[in-house]
FINU-993663 format. One record per atom (N, C-alpha, C, O): x, y, z. Coordinates in pm, whole numbers, plus 32768, in hexadecimal, padded with zeros to 4 digits. Layout:
<atoms>
XYZ;...
</atoms>
This chain:
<atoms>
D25440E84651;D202415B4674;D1D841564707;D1C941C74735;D1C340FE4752;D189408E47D8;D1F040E7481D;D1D9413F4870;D25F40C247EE;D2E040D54858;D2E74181486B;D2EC41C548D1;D2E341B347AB;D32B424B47DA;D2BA42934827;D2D643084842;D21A4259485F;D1BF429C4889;D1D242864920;D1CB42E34970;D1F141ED494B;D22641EC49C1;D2A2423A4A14;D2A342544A8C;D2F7425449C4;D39742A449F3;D328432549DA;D30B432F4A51;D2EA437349A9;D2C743EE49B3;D27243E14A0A;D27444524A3A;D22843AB4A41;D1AD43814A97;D23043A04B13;D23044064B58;D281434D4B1B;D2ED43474BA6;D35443CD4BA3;D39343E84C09;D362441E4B2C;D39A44904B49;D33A44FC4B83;D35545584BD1;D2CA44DC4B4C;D27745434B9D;D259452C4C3F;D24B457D4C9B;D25644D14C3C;D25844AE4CD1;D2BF44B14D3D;D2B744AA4DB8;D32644BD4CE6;D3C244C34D45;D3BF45434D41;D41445644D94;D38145C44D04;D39846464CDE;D355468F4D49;D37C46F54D81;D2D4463E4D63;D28F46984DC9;D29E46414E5F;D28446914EB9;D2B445EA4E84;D2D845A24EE7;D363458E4EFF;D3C545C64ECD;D35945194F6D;D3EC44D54F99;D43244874F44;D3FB44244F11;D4B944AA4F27;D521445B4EBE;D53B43E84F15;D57F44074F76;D51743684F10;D52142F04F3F;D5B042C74F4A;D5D5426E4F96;D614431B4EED;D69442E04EC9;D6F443394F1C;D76A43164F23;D6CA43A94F5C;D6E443FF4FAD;D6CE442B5056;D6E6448850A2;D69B43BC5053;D65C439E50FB;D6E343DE515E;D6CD443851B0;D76843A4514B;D7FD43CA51AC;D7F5445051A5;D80C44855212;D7D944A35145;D7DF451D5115;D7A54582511C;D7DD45EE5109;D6F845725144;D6A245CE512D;D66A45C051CE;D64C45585208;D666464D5202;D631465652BD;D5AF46A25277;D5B646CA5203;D54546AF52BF;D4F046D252C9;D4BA4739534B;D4BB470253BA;D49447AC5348;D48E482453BC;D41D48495387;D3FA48425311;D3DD487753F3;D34E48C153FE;D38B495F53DF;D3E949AA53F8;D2F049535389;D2E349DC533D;D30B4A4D53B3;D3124A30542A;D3294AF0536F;D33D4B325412;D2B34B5E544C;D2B74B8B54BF;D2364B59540D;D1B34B715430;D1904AFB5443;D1354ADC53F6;D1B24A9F548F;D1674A1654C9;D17F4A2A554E;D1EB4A5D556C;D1444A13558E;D1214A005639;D12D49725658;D11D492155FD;D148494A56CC;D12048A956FC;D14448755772;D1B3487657A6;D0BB483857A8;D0D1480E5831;D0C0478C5828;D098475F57BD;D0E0472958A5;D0D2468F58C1;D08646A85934;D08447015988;D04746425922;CFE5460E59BD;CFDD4579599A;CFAE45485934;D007454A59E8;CFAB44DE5A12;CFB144785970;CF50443C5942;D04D447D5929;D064442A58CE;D0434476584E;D082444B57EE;CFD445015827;CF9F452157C3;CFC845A457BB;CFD445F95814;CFDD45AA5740;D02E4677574C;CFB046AB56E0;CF6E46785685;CFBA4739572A;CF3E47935705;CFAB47F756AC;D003482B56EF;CFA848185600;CFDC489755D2;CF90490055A3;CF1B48E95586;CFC149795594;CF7549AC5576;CFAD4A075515;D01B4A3B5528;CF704A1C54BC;CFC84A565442;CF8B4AF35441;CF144B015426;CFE14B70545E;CFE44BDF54AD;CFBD4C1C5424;CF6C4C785434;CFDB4C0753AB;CFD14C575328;CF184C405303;CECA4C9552D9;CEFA4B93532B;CE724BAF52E0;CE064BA5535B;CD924BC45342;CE274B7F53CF;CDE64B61544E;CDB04AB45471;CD7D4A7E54D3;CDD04A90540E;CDA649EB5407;CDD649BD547E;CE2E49F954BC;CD94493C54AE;CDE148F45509;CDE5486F54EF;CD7A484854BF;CE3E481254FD;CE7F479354DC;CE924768554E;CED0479F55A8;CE3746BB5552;CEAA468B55A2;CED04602558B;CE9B45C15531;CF1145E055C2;CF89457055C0;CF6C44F0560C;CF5444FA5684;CF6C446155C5;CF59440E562C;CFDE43C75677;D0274422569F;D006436A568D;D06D43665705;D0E5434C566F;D15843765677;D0BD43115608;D13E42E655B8;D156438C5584;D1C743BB557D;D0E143D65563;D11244475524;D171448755AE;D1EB448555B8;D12C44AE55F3;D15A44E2564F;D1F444D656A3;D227453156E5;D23A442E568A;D2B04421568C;D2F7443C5609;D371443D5613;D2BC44565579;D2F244815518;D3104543551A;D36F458954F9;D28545615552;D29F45DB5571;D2FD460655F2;D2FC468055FF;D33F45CD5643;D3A645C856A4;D43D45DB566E;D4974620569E;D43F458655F8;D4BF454A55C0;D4D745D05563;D54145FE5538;D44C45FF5554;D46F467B54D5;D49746F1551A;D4E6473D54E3;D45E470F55A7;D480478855F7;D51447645617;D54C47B8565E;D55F46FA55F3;D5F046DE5631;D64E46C055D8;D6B8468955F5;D61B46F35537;D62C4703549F;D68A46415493;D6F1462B5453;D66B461954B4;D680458954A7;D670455953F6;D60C456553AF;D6D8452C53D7;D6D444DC533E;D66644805335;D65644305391;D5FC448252B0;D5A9442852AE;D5CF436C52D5;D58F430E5303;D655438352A4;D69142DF52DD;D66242D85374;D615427D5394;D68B433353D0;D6AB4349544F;D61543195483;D60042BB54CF;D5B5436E5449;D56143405482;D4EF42DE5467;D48442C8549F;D53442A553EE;D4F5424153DD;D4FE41D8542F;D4A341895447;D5A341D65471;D5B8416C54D3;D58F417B553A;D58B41185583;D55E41F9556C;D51B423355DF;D4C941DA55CD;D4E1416D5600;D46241E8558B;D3D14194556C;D3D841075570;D38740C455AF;D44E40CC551D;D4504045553C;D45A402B55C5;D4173FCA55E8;D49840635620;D4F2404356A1;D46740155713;D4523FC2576B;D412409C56C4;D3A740D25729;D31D40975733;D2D140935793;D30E406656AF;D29F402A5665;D2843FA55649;D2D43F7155FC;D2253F595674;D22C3EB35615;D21C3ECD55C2;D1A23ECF55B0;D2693EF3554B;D2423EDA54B0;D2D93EC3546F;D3473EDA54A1;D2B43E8D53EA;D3083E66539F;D35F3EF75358;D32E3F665344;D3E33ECD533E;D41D3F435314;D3CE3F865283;D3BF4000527C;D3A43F385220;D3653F6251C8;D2E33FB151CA;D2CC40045172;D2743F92524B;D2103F9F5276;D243405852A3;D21440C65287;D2B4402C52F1;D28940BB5339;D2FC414652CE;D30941C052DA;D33140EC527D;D3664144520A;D2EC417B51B1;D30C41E7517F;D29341605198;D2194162514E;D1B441DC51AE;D1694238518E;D1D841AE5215;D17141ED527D;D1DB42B35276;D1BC43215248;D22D428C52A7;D288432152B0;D27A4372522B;D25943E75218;D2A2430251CD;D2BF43515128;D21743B6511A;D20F442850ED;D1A043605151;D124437B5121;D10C44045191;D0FC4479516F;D10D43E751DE;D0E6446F5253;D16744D2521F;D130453851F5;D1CC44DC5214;D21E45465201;D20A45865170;D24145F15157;D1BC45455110;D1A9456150A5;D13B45E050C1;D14046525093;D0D945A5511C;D08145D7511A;D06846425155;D00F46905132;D0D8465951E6;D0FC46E45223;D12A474351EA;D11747B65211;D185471A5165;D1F0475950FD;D16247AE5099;D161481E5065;D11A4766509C;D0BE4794501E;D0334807506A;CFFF486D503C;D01C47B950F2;D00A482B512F;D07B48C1517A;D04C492651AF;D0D048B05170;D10D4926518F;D15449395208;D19C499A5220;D13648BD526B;D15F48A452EF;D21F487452E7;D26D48845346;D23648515296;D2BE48195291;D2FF4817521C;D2D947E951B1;D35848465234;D3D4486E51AB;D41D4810518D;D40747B751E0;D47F47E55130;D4C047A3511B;D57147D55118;D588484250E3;D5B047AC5136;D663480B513F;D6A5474B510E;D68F46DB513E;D6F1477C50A3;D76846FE508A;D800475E50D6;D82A47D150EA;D82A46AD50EB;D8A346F45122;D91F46D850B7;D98F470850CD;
</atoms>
Protein backbone atom coordinates (compact mmCIF):
# COMPACT_ATOMS: atom_id res chain seq x y z
CA UNK A 1 0.00 0.00 0.00
CA UNK A 2 3.46 2.27 1.12
CA UNK A 3 4.61 1.78 -2.39
CA UNK A 4 1.27 2.21 -4.57
CA UNK A 5 0.88 5.70 -2.43
CA UNK A 6 4.41 6.64 -3.18
CA UNK A 7 4.30 5.98 -7.28
CA UNK A 8 0.97 8.08 -7.08
CA UNK A 9 2.51 10.68 -4.78
CA UNK A 10 5.46 10.76 -7.83
CA UNK A 11 2.89 10.72 -10.67
CA UNK A 12 1.40 13.64 -9.39
CA UNK A 13 4.37 15.35 -9.17
CA UNK A 14 5.86 14.45 -12.56
CA UNK A 15 2.27 15.70 -13.91
CA UNK A 16 2.51 19.13 -12.73
CA UNK A 17 6.30 19.70 -12.83
CA UNK A 18 9.63 18.66 -14.52
CA UNK A 19 9.89 14.93 -15.89
CA UNK A 20 13.37 14.19 -14.38
CA UNK A 21 13.65 11.38 -17.06
CA UNK A 22 13.21 13.96 -19.75
CA UNK A 23 15.70 16.63 -19.00
CA UNK A 24 17.55 16.00 -23.11
CA UNK A 25 14.04 16.62 -24.19
CA UNK A 26 12.11 19.22 -22.53
CA UNK A 27 13.38 23.33 -23.30
CA UNK A 28 11.75 25.61 -21.32
CA UNK A 29 10.59 29.44 -22.83
CA UNK A 30 9.06 32.27 -21.16
CA UNK A 31 5.50 32.72 -21.21
CA UNK A 32 4.58 35.39 -24.23
CA UNK A 33 3.33 37.89 -21.37
CA UNK A 34 6.65 37.79 -19.38
CA UNK A 35 8.98 40.73 -19.64
CA UNK A 36 12.72 40.58 -18.40
CA UNK A 37 15.62 42.51 -17.76
CA UNK A 38 19.33 41.78 -16.20
CA UNK A 39 21.29 44.23 -14.24
CA UNK A 40 23.90 43.74 -12.44
CA UNK A 41 23.62 39.61 -12.23
CA UNK A 42 19.63 39.81 -11.17
CA UNK A 43 16.73 39.80 -13.77
CA UNK A 44 13.60 41.80 -13.04
CA UNK A 45 10.15 39.96 -14.87
CA UNK A 46 7.28 41.09 -15.19
CA UNK A 47 4.29 39.22 -15.94
CA UNK A 48 2.17 41.66 -18.43
CA UNK A 49 -1.22 39.48 -17.89
CA UNK A 50 -1.34 39.97 -13.96
CA UNK A 51 1.21 42.98 -13.34
CA UNK A 52 3.33 41.06 -10.75
CA UNK A 53 6.92 41.51 -10.65
CA UNK A 54 9.61 38.75 -10.05
CA UNK A 55 12.90 38.76 -9.58
CA UNK A 56 15.72 36.53 -10.07
CA UNK A 57 18.86 35.94 -8.16
CA UNK A 58 22.16 35.34 -10.15
CA UNK A 59 21.49 31.26 -10.37
CA UNK A 60 17.87 32.03 -11.41
CA UNK A 61 18.82 34.56 -13.55
CA UNK A 62 21.48 32.38 -15.55
CA UNK A 63 18.57 29.78 -15.63
CA UNK A 64 16.40 32.44 -16.91
CA UNK A 65 19.15 33.25 -19.78
CA UNK A 66 19.32 29.58 -20.87
CA UNK A 67 15.40 29.69 -21.15
CA UNK A 68 15.33 32.95 -23.39
CA UNK A 69 17.86 30.72 -25.72
CA UNK A 70 15.17 27.66 -25.37
CA UNK A 71 18.19 25.55 -24.18
CA UNK A 72 17.37 21.69 -23.07
CA UNK A 73 17.02 21.34 -19.33
CA UNK A 74 20.30 18.99 -19.70
CA UNK A 75 21.94 22.04 -21.40
CA UNK A 76 21.51 24.04 -18.76
CA UNK A 77 22.05 22.21 -16.16
CA UNK A 78 25.66 22.03 -17.33
CA UNK A 79 25.52 25.70 -17.72
CA UNK A 80 25.13 25.80 -13.91
CA UNK A 81 27.59 23.26 -13.13
CA UNK A 82 30.28 25.03 -15.37
CA UNK A 83 29.27 28.36 -13.72
CA UNK A 84 28.58 27.50 -10.19
CA UNK A 85 30.53 25.78 -7.14
CA UNK A 86 28.03 23.24 -6.61
CA UNK A 87 27.63 19.71 -6.96
CA UNK A 88 25.82 18.32 -10.00
CA UNK A 89 23.02 16.98 -7.79
CA UNK A 90 22.84 20.25 -5.73
CA UNK A 91 22.31 22.37 -8.66
CA UNK A 92 19.94 19.67 -10.40
CA UNK A 93 17.69 20.14 -7.33
CA UNK A 94 18.18 23.84 -7.42
CA UNK A 95 16.95 24.21 -11.41
CA UNK A 96 14.24 21.31 -11.10
CA UNK A 97 12.87 23.54 -7.90
CA UNK A 98 12.88 27.19 -9.40
CA UNK A 99 11.57 26.01 -12.86
CA UNK A 100 8.87 24.19 -11.14
CA UNK A 101 8.01 27.09 -9.59
CA UNK A 102 8.04 29.63 -12.64
CA UNK A 103 5.92 26.79 -14.49
CA UNK A 104 3.31 26.99 -11.70
CA UNK A 105 3.50 30.59 -11.67
CA UNK A 106 2.91 31.13 -15.32
CA UNK A 107 6.32 32.68 -16.24
CA UNK A 108 7.61 29.57 -18.19
CA UNK A 109 6.22 26.88 -20.33
CA UNK A 110 7.37 23.70 -20.88
CA UNK A 111 7.88 22.31 -24.95
CA UNK A 112 9.35 18.43 -25.28
CA UNK A 113 11.17 17.89 -28.21
Amino acid sequence: MADQMEETISELVTASGIDLTQLDRTLLRPSPDVQGTTMDGETVLLDLSSGRYYTLNRLGSVIWEQCMKRQTLSAIHAVLCERFEVGAEQALDDMVALANELIQEGLLQQERR
